[in-house]
N, C-alpha and C positions, 0 to 999 in steps of 0.2 A: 175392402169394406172398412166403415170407418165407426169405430167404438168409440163416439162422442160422450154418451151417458161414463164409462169407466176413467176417461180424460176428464172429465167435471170432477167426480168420485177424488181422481188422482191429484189434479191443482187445488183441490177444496182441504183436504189431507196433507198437501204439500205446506200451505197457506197457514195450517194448524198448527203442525209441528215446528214450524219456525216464530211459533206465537204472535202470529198475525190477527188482531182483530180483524174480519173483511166480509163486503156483501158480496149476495150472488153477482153483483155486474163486476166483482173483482174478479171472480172466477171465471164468467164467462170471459172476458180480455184475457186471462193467461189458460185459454183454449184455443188452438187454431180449428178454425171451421163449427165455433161454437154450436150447441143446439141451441132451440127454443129458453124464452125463458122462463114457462112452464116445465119442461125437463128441467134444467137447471134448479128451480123450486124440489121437483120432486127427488132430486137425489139425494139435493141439502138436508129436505125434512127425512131419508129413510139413512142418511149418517147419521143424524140425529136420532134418532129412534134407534140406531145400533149404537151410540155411544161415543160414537168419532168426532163430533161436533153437538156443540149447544148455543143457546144465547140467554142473552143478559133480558131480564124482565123491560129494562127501560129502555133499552134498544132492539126492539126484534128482529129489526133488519139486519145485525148485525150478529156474527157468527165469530167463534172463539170455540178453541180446542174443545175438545169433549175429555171422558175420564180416559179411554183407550187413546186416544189422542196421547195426553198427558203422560201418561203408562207407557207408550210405546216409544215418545221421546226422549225420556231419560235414557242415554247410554246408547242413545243410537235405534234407528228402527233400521229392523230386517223380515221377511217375509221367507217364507221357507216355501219352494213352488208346490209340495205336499199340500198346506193351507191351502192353495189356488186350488189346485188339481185333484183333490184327495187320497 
């Protein structure tokens, strides 16, 4: 089974941390077996809505780190599989 939605989530996160301005058709190409690019929309907009990613007023199309984003690059991210799993 293939967790496409969590790969978008994962490249869009990746893309951030490396302070990469980038649209959804950047994400979708650094997905193999892309989804939809209404999934793709909708992941962007609920990182967004959690903080992982924002955009710029003058460019909507256009996505840049969010504050956890930001917060989470300095000094390296790490993910504790606790957070994941509970």
């Amino acid at each position: 089974m293939s967790h496409r939605a969590a790969a978008v989530a994962s490249e869009a996160i990746r893309l951030a941390l490396i302070n990469k301005r980038f649209s959804a058709a950047d994400v979708r190409a650094g997905v193999d077996d892309a989804p939809s690019r209404q999934t793709v929309s909708r992941v962007l907009a609920q990182l967004e809505a959690d903080g992982w990613l924002a955009r710029r007023d003058k460019e909507p199309r256009t996505w840049l780190a969010g504050d956890l984003a930001r917060e989470h690059g300095e000094g390296g991210f790490s993910i504790d599989s606790s957070d994941l799993f509970g």
